[in-house]
N, C-alpha and C positions, 0 to 999 in steps of 0.2 A: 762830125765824128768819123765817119765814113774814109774821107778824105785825109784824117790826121792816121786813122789805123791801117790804113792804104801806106802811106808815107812812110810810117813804123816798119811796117813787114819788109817793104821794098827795100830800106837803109840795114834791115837784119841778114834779108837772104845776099842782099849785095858786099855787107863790109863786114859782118859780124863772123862770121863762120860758124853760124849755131845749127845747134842741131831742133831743138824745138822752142817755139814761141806759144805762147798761152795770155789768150785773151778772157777780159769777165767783163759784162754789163751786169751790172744790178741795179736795183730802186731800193733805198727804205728811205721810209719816208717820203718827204718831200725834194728828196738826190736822188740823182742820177748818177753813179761813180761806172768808170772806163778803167779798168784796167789792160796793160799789155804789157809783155817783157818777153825777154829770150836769155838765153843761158850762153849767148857770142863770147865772141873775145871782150866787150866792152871796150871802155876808151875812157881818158882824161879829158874831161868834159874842159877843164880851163887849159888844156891847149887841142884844140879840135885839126889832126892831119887839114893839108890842101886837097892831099886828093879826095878828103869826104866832104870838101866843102862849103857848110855849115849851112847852107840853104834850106836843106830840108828840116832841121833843128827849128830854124826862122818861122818856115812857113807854119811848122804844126804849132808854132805858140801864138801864130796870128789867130792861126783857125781856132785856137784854143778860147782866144779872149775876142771872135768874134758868136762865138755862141754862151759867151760870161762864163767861160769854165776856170776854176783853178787849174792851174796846172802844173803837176810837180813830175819832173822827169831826170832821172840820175842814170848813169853808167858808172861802173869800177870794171880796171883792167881786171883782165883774169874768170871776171863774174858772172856779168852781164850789165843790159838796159832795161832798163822799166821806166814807162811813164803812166801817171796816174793822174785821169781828171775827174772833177765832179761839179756839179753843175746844178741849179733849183730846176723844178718840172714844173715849166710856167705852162701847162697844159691842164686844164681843169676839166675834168669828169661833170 
């Protein structure tokens, strides 16, 4: 998770132009949900620029389905980005 909200911030302050990004972890229940988004320029996610490369897109959905998380991640021009995961807490008390 770490490593995907590293990735987020870094593709925000790099491409997006935003002024602030706003993270949330919570638990109910037996989820774990990640949120993060930023209020940038956003982007057309079905034509992703060369210069942004789509790499980082890639990696945070490897890392998403290597800890079994859903993951749902949208941008709109004008808006912003947000991505949102959630995940079982195989950690037992």
């Amino acid at each position: 998770m770490y490593l995907i909200a590293k990735e987020f911030i870094n593709n925000s302050l790099k491409y997006a132009n935003c002024q602030q990004i706003r993270m949330d972890i919570f638990k109910k229940s037996d989820h774990i949900y990640f949120h993060i988004q930023d209020d940038g320029i956003g982007f057309d996610l079905s034509h992703i620029p060369s210069s942004m490369g789509g790499t980082g897109l890639k990696n945070m959905r490897q890392r998403a389905n290597f800890i079994k998380a859903q993951f749902n991640f949208q941008s709109k021009v004008g808006v912003g980005t947000y991505l949102h995961l959630s995940w079982n807490d195989t950690k037992k008390s």
